[in-house]
N, C-alpha and C positions, 0 to 999 in steps of 0.2 A: 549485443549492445556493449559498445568498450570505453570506456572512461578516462578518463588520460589527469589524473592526480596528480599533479606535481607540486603546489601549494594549499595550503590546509590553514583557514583560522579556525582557532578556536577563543569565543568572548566569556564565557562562563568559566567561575572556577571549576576546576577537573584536575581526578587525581593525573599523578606526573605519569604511571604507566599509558596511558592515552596518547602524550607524547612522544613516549620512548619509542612503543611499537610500529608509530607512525615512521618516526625516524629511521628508523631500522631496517623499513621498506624503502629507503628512499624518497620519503615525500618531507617538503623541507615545512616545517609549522612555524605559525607566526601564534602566539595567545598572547593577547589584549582585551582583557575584563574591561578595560573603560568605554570599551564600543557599545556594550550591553545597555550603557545609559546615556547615547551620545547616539544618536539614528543618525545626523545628518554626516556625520564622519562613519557610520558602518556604509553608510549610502556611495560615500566616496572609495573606501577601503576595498569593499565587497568587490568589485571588478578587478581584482588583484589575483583573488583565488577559484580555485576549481572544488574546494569543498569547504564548508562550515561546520563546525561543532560546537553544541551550544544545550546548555542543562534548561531551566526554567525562567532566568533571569535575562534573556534575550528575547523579543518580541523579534521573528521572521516575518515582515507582511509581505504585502504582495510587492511593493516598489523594494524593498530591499531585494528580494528575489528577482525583480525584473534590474533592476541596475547588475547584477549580477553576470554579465559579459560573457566570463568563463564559466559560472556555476553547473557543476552537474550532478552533485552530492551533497544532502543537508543531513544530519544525523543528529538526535538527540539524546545524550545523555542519560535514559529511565525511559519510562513508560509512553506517558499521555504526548501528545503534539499538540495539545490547544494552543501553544505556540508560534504553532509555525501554520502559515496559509495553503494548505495542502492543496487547493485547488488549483491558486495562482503557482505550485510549483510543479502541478501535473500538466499543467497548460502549454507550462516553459521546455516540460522535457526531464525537471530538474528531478532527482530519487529524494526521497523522505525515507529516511530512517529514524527506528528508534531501537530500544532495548528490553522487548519485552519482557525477559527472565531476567533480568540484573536484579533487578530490587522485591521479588518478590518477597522471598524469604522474611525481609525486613521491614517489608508493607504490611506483610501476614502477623508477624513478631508484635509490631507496636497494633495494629487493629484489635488484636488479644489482648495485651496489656490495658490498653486504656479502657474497651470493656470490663476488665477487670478492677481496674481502678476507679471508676465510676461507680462498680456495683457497689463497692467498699467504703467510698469513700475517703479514700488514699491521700487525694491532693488535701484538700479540708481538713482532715482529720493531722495531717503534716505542717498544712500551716495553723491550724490550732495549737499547737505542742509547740512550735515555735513561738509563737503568743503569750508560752507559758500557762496555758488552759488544759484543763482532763475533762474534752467532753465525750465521754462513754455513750452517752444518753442521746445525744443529737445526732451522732452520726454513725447510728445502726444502720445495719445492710442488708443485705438480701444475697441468698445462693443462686449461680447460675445455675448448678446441678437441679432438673426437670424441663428448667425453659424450654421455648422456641426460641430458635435465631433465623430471623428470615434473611437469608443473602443476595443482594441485587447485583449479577455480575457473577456469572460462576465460569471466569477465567481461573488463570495462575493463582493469583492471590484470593481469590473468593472459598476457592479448592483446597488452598491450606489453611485459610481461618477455619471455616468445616473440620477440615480433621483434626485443629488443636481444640475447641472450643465441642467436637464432639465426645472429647477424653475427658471433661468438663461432665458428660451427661447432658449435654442440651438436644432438643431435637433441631435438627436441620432439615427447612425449607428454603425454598429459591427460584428465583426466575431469569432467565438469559435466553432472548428470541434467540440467542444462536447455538443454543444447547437441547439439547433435545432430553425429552425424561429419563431413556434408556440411560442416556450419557450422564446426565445427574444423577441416576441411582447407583449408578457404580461409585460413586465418590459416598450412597448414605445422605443423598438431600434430596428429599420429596420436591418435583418441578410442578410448580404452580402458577398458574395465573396471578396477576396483579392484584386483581380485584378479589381475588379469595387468599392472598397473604395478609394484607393487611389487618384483617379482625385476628387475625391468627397469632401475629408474632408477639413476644413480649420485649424484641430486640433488634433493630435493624443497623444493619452494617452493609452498605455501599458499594461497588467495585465496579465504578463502568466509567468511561471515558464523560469528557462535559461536549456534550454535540446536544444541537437543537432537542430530538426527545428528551433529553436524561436533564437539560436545564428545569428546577424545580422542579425535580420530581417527587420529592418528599416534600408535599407544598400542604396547605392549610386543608385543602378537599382530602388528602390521608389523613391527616391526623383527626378529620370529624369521624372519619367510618375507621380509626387502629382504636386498638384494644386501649384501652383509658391506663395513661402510666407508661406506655411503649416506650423504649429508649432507641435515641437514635445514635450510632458509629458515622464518621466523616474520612476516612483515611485515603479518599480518593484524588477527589477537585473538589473545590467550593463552585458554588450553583447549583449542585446537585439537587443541596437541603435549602428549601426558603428560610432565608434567616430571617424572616420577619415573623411569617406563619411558626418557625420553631420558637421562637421567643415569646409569641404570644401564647403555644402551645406548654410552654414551660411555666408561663405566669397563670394561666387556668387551670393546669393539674393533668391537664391532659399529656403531656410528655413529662416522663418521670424521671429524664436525664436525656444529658448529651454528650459527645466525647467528640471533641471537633480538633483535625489537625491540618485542617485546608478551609479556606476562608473567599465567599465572591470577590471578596478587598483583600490585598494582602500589604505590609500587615493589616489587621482589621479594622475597618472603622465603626463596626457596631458597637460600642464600648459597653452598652448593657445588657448585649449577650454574653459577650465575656465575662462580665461582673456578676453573671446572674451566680446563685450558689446551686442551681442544678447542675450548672453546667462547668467542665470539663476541659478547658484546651493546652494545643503543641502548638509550636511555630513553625508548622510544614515538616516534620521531622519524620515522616514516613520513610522515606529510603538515607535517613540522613544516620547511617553505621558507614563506620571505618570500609566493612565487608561487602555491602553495596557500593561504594563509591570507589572503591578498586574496580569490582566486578563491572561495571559499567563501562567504567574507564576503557577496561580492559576491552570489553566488548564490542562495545562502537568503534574504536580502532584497529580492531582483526576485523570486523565488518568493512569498514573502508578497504582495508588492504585484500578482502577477500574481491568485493566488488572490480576494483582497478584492475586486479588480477584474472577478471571473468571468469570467477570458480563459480560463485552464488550470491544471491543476494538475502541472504535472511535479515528479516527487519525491518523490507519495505513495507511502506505504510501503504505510498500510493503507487506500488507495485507490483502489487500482492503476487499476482498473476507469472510475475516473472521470476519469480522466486528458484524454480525450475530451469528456466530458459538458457542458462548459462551454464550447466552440464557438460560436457565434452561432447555427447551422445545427442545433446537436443540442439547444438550450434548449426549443425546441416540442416536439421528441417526449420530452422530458423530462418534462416538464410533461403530455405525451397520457399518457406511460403511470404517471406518478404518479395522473392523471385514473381511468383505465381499472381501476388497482388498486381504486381506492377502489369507484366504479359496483360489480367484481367482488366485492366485499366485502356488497353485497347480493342476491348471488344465492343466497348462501349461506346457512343457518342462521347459522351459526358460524365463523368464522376457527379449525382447532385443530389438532390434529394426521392427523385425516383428510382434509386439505385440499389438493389438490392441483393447482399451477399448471404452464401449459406456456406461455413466451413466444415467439412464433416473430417472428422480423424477415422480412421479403422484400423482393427488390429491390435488387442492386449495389450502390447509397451506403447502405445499411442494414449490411450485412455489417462486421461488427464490433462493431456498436452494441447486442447482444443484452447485454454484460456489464453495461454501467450501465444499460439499459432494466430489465434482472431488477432491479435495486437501486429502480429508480424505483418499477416495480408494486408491490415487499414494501412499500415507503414508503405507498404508497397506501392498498393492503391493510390493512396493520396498524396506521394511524394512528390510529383510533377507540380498541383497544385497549391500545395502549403507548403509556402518558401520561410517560414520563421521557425528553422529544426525540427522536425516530427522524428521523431525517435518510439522506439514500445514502451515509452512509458506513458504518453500522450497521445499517441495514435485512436484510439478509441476517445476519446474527448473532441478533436476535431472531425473523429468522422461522426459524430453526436452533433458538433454544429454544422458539419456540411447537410445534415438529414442523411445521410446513407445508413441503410438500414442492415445489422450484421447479425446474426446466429450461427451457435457452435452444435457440432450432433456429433456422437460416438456412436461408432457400428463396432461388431464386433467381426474378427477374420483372421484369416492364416495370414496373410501378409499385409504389415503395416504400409502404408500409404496416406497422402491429405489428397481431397477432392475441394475442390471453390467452384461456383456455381454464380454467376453474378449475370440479374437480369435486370433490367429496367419495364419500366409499366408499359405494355403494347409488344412489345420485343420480346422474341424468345432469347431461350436462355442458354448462355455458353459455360460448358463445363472443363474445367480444368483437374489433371491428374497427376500426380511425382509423388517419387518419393525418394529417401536419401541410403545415400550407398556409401560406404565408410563415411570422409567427410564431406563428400560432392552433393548436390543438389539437381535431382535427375526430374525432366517432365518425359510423360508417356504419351499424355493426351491431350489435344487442346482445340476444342469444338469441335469433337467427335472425328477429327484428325489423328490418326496414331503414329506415332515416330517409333518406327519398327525396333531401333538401337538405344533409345532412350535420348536427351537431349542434356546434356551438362548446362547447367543455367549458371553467369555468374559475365561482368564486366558488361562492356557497352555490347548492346545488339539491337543488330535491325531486325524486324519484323514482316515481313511480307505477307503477301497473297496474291494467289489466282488459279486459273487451273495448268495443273503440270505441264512442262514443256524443256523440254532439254537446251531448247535456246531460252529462258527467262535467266537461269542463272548466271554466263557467261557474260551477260548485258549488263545483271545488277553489278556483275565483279568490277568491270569497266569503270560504269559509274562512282565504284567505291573507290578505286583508283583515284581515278582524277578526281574524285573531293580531295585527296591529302591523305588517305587511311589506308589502312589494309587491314585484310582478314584474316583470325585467328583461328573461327570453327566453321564450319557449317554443318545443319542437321537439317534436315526435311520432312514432312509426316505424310502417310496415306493421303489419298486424293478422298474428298466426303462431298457428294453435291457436286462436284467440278471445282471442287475448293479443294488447297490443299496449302499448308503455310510452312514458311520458310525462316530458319532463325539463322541468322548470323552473326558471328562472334567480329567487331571492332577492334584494330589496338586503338583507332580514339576517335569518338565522336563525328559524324558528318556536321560540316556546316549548312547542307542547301540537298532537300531528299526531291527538290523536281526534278532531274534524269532520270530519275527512279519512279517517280510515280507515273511516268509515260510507260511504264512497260508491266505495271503490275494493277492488283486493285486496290491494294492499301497498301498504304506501308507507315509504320511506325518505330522510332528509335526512341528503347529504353535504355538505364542504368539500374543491373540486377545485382 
């Protein structure tokens, strides 16, 4: 997948290194912060550039990203993306970046601190003495030294509040569907269930993105069944914590504090949580250091130049898969099994929802490489039919609404190769074989047909069948003739059944393949 970067806004403020590095590659940057609060002028603007960069003060919906003409790169400045419509830009084609390690450190730093400050009494007891007041007596504290700290979210930043907050003497527990216990004990935090943290903790601290689950999840139903007094940490997104259930939880005793530095309103409109005296807040200042906002800068911008440059993509959001795929090493079997989709696309009637693919990798250095291979074949597959860009990064999304149905399987073997398999309901099933040789993209086998020399797959080619004959070839060449074209390869496979198929390499496209279907049994022209 190759990107072609030449213009870059950026509407958020962002350090100046984000700029420079951009520059330096050659990509020309426009930044204009007043778009961030003027939609109907990003709406006009946005067709201008091939990439956006954009911190938290930018709403990306979905029409910004569809007016987007040239768009094929959005990158966010930190963490989360509740910003941007990941869907509407996986739909489009378009990469979601962000920056997962930028801001850790300084997510982890202040999650610490404000627990700290909360236990203490810090902020109160600061503007008390401002006040002119010695109150000793009101604003006694409590040691973290014994606690539990339950952590929700045992990423980057989950990972290192644990380890400073376990030099504290707290016990660490935690839950993360996408961590497994083994992988939490190595970090020193007991993996629990949900339902059996919360009697448990005397301290909860946050760390997960705001998606549908994780919206109130610290809602009024935890706080009846937490340990009476629990405190709650915010250093993530607001929604996370019901501000309504915490506030009522603060006014019956039942939460013993709060430390919020992300709010469902920003700034907030609940003015009497704020006000309340258990509670605690920042104005979103979790990655807001000097050292993060370089780091980021930095980041998203050697991200982009990486991307344009087809090194890798770290960072994709809604790309995960492809992260890999742009390797020097993996760009041929990229290219084979974009090849192989398409080839499979004519074994078929029809590409629809009775359609059904099985991509199997083999072979050790293969093992892994089944997630963007599936992305590459639906790419192939369906490119005849979805005329609105299909690219790997959306390829699996529209073959999800055409119904075609896809599976990856790893074998293990002495020699790496991809097999695609694609049958439809009633219909046997045609199997396809290659694999790649330096940077070329070689087929072996193609419905039980074998191409004794291998078959280089790549530019326009026709497709044939029937059963062998020394006069079929000589005919079709004729024919290609007089469309206007000429031919660059030709390869042949084993006779199977009285079948036997023929690939021919185009220098450009036929207009009109009836000559041609008078002397064969099918014939079909792809772009591999």
């Amino acid at each position: 997948m190759v990107l072609t970067l030449r213009r870059v806004l950026i509407t958020d403020e962002i350090a100046q290194q984000c700029i420079d590095i951009l520059k330096r590659n050659g990509i020309e940057v426009v930044k204009n912060t007043a778009l961030a609060k003027n939609k109907g002028q990003l709406l006009n603007e946005i067709k201008e550039f091939d990439g956006l960069v954009v911190r938290s003060g930018t709403k990306v919906s979905a029409d910004i990203i569809n007016a987007g003409s040239r768009l094929q790169i959005i990158g966010r400045a930190g963490t989360g993306v509740d910003n941007i419509d990941c869907e509407a830009a996986t739909r489009k084609g378009v990469i979601v970046m962000n920056t997962p390690g930028g801001n850790t450190m300084s997510a982890a730093e202040h999650t610490c601190a404000m627990m700290c400050a909360m236990t203490r009494h810090i902020p109160q007891g600061t503007e008390s003495m401002r006040a002119g007041r010695w109150d000793r007596k009101k604003y006694m504290g409590s040691e973290l030294y014994g606690k539990t700290l339950a952590i929700i979210g045992l990423g980057r930043i989950g990972r290192e509040v644990a380890s400073r907050m376990q030099s504290f003497g707290m016990t660490t527990i935690g839950y993360d569907p996408l961590v497994s216990a083994e992988e939490s004990a190595e970090f020193k935090i007991e993996w629990m269930e949900l339902e059996k943290i919360w009697p448990l903790a005397d301290y909860v601290t946050v760390h997960v993105p705001l998606i549908p689950p994780t919206k109130n999840l610290i809602s009024e139903k935890v706080f009846n069944i937490a340990k009476k007094g629990v405190r709650i940490i915010n250093v993530a997104r607001g929604g996370i914590v019901d501000e309504s259930a915490l506030l009522e939880a603060l006014n019956n005793g039942q939460c013993g504090g709060a430390a919020l530095d992300v709010f469902l309103e920003e700034p907030p409109t609940n003015k009497d949580l704020i006000a309340h005296p258990l509670c605690i807040s920042t104005p979103h200042l979790g990655a807001s250091t000097v050292e993060a906002q370089t780091r980021v800068a930095e980041e998203i911008a050697q991200q982009f130049v990486d991307a344009a440059e087809g090194k890798e993509l770290i960072g994709a959001v809604n790309a995960a898969a492809l992260s890999n795929a742009l390797s020097e090493a993996s760009k041929p079997w990229v290219a084979l099994g974009q090849a192989m989709g398409a080839l499979a696309s004519t074994l078929v009637p029809t590409v629809n929802g009775d359609t059904q693919l099985q991509i199997i990798t083999q072979g050790s250095s293969m093992k892994g490489a089944g997630a963007y291979l599936k992305s590459a074949v639906l790419m192939g597959l369906l490119k005849v039919q979805v005329n609105n860009g299909i690219n790997l990064v959306n390829a699996p999304m529209f073959a999800k609404d055409n119904g075609v149905q896809a599976k990856t399987e790893h074998k293990e073997g002495s020699a790496s190769q991809l097999v695609v398999i694609i049958q439809q309901n009633g219909l046997a099933p045609h199997q396809l074989t290659g694999h790649a040789a330096g940077s070329s993209a070689i087929l072996t086998e193609m419905s039980g047909c074998v191409f004794p020399n291998g078959c280089t797959l790549g530019g326009n080619v026709l497709v044939y069948t029937g059963p062998y004959s020394t006069q079929t070839f000589p005919t079709v060449a004729a024919a290609i003739s007089q469309g206007g074209s000429s031919i660059t390869s030709y390869s042949g496979s084993s006779e199977q059944k009285g079948v036997c198929y023929s690939l021919v390499g185009l220098e450009s496209p036929l207009q009109n393949l009836d000559a041609i279907k008078q002397n064969v049994n099918s014939v079909h022209q792809v772009s591999l």
